[in-house]
MDAnalysis code that builds the backbone (N, CA, C; Angstrom):
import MDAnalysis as mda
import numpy as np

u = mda.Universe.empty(303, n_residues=101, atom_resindex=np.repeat(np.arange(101), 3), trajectory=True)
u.add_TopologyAttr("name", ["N", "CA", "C"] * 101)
u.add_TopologyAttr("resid", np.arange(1, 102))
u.add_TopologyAttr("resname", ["UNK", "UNK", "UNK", "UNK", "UNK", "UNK", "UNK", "UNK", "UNK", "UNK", "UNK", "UNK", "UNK", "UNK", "UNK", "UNK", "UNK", "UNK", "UNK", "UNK", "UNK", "UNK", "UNK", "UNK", "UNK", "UNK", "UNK", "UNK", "UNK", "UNK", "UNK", "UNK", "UNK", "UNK", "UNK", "UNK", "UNK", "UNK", "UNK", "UNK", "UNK", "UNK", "UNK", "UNK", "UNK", "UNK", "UNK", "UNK", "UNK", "UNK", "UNK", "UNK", "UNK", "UNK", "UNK", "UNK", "UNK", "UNK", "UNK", "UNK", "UNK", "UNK", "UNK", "UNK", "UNK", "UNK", "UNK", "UNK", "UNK", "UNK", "UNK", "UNK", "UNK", "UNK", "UNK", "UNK", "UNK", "UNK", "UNK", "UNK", "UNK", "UNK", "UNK", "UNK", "UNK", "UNK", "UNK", "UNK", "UNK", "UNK", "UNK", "UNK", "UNK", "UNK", "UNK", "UNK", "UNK", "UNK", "UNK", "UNK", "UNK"])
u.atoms.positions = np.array([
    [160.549, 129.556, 138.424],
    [160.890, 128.506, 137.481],
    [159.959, 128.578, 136.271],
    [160.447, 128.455, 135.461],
    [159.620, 128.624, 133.874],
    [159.052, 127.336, 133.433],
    [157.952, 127.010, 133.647],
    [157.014, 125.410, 133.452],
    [157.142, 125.688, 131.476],
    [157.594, 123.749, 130.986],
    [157.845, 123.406, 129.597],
    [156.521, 123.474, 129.153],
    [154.799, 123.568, 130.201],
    [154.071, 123.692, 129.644],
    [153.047, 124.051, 129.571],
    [151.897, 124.279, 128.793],
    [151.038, 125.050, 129.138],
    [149.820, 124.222, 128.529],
    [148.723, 124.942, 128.918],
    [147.310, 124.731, 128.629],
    [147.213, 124.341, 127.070],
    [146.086, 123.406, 126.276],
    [146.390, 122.957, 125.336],
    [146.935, 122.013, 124.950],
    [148.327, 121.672, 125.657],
    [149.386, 121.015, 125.275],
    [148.393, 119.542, 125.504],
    [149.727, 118.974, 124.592],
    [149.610, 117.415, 124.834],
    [150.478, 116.714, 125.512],
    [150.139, 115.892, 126.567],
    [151.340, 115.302, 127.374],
    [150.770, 113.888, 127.628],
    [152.189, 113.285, 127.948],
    [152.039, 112.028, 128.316],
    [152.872, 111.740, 129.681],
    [152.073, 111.501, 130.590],
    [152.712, 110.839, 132.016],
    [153.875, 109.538, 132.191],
    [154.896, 110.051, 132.901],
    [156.347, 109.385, 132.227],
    [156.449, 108.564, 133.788],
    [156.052, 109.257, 135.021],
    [156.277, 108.578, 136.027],
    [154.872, 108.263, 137.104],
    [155.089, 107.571, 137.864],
    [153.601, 107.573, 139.101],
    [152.402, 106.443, 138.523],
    [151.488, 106.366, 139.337],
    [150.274, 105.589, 139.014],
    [149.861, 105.508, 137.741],
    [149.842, 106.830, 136.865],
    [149.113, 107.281, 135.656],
    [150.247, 106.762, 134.440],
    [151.557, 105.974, 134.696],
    [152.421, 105.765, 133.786],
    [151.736, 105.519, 132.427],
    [151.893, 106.015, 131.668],
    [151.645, 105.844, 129.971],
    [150.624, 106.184, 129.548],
    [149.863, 106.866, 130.160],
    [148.542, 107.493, 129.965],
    [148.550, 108.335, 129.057],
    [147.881, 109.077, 128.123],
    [148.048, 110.823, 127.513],
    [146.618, 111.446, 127.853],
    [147.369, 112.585, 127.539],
    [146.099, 113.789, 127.491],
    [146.083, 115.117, 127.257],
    [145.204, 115.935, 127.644],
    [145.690, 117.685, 127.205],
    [145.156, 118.010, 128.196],
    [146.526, 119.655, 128.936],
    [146.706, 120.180, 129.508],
    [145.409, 120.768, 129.612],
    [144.412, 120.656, 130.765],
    [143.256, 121.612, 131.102],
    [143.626, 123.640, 131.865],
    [144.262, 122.869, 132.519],
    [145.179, 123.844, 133.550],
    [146.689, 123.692, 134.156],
    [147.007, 124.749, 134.138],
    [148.650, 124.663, 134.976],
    [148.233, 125.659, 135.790],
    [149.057, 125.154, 137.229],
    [149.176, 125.591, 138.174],
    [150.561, 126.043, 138.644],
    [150.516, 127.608, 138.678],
    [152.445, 127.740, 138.456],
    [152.966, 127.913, 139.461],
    [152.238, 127.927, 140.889],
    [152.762, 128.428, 142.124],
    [153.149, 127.011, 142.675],
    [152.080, 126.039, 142.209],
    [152.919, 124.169, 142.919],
    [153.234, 123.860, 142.025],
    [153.672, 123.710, 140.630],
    [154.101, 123.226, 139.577],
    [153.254, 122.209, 139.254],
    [151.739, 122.180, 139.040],
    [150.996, 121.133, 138.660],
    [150.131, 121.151, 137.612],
    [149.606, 120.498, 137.026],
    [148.752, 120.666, 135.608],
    [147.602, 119.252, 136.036],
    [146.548, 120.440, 135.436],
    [144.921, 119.444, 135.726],
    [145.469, 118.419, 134.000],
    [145.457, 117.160, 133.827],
    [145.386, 116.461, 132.144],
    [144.127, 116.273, 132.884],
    [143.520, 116.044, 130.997],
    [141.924, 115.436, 130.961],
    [142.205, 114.401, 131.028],
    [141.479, 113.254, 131.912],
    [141.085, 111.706, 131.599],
    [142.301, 111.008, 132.772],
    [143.247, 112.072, 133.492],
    [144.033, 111.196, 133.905],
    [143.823, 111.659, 135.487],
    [144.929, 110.711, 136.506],
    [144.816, 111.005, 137.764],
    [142.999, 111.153, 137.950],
    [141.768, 110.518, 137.240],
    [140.741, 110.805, 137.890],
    [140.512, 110.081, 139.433],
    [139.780, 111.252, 140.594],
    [139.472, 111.050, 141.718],
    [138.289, 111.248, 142.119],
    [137.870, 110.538, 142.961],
    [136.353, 110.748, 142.914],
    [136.051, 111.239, 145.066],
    [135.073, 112.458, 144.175],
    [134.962, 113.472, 145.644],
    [133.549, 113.557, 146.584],
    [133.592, 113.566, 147.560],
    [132.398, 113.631, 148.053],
    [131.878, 114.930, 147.885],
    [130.586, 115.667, 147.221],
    [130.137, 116.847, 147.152],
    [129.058, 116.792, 147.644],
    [129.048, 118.113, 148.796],
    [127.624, 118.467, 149.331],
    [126.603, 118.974, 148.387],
    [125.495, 119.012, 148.865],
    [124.269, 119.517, 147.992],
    [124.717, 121.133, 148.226],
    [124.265, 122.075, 147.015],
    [124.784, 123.178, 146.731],
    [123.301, 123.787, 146.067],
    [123.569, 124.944, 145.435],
    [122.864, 125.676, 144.181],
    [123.109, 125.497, 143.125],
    [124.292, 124.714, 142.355],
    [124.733, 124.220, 141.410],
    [124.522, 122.981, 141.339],
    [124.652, 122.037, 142.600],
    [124.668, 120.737, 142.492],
    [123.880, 120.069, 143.539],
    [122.167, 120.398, 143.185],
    [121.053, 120.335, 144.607],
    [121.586, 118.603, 144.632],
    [121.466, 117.969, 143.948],
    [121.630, 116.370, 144.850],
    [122.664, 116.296, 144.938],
    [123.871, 116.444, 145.412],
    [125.273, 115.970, 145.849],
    [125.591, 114.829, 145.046],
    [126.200, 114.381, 146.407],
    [126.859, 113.210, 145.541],
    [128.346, 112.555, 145.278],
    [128.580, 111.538, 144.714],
    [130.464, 111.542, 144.814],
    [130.146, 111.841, 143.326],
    [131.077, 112.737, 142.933],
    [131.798, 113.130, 141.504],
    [133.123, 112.871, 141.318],
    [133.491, 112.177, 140.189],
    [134.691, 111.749, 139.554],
    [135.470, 113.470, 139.292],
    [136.337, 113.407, 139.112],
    [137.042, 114.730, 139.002],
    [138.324, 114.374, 138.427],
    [139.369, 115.126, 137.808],
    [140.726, 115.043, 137.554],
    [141.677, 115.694, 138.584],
    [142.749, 114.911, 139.530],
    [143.360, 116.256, 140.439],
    [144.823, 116.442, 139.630],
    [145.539, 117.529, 140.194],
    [146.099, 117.797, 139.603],
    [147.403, 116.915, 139.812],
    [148.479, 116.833, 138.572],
    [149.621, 116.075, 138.886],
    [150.917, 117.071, 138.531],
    [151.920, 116.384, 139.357],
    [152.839, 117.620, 139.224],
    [153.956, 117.752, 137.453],
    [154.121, 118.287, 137.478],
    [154.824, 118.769, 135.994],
    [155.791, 118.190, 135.601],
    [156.844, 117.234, 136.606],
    [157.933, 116.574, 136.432],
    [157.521, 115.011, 136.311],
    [156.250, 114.502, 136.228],
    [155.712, 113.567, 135.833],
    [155.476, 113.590, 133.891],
    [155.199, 114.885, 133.685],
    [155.303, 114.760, 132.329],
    [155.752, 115.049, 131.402],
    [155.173, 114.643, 129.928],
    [156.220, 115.132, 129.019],
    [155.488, 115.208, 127.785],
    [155.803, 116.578, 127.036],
    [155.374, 116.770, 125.813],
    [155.342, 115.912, 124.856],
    [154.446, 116.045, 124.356],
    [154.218, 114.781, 123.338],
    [153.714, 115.935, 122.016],
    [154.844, 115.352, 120.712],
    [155.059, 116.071, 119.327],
    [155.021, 115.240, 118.459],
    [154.266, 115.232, 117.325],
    [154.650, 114.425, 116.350],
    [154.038, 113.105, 116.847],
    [153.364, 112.639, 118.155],
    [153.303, 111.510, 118.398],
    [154.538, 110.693, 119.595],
    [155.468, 111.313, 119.548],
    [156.368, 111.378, 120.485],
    [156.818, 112.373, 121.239],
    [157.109, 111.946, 122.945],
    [157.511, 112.582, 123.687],
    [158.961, 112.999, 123.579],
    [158.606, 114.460, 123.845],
    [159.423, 115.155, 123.585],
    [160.608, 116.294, 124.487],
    [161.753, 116.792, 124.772],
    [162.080, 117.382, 125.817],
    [161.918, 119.056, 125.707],
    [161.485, 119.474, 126.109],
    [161.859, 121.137, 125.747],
    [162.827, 122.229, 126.244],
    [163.060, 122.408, 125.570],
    [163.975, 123.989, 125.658],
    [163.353, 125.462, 125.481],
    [164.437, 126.685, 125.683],
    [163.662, 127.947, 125.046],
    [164.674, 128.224, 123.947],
    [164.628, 129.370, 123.258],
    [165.152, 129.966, 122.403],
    [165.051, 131.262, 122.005],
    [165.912, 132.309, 121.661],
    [165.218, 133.335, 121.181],
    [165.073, 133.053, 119.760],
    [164.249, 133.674, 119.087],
    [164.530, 133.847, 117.349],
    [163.441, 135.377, 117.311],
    [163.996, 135.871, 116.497],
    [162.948, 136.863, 115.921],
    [162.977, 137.832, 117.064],
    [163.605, 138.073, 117.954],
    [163.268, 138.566, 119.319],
    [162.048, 138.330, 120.321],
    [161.825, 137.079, 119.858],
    [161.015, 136.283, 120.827],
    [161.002, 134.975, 121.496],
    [160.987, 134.727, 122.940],
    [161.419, 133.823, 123.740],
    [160.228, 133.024, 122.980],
    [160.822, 131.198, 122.562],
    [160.147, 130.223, 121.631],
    [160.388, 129.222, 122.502],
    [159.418, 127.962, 122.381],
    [159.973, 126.570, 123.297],
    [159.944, 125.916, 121.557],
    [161.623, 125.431, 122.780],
    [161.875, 124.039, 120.668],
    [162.073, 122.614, 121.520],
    [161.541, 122.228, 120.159],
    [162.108, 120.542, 120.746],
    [163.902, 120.064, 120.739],
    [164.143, 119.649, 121.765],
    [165.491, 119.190, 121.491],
    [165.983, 118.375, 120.943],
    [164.903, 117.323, 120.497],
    [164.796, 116.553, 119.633],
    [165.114, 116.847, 118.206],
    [164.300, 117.622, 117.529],
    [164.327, 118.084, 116.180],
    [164.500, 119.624, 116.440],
    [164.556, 120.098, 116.989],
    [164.817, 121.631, 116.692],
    [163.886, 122.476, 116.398],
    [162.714, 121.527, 116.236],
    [161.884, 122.309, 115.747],
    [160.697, 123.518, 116.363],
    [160.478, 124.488, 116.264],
    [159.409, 125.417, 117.389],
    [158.199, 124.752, 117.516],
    [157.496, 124.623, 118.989],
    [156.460, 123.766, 119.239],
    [155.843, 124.817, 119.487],
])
């Protein structure tokens, strides 16, 4: 399945706990269909003491949420995506305006 999005992006959470939230894509995950957003879904983890992290501790973290929760956000508004060829290259457009994102 071809995910509408990628790293960078800007999205806004359309369904679940995180409703109306925004943020940008840290990571996508393409094998469960999930994307790390900054600032959203944060969870907080119990971490053992390490070499990186000698006092442990609970750390806040972002987990990941799945991809059909969100939605591109263009212009300030969420947006739906499509592909396209032009130029002989596969493009994502908005269906909205047409325009290449």
């Amino acid at each position: 399945m071809k995910l509408k999005i990628k790293s960078g992006d800007t999205v806004a959470v359309i369904a679940g706990d995180h409703k109306g939230s925004e943020g940008k894509v840290m990571s996508v995950d393409r094998e469960k269909n999930k994307a790390i957003v900054e600032g959203v879904n944060v969870v907080k983890k119990h971490e053992k003491p390490s070499a990186q992290n000698p006092q442990g501790g609970i750390v806040e973290k972002e987990a990941p949420i799945h991809v059909s929760n969100l939605s591109l956000i263009e212009n300030g508004e969420a947006v739906r995506v499509g592909f396209e060829v032009k130029d002989g290259k596969k493009v994502r457009v908005s269906k909205k305006t047409g325009e290449i994102i």
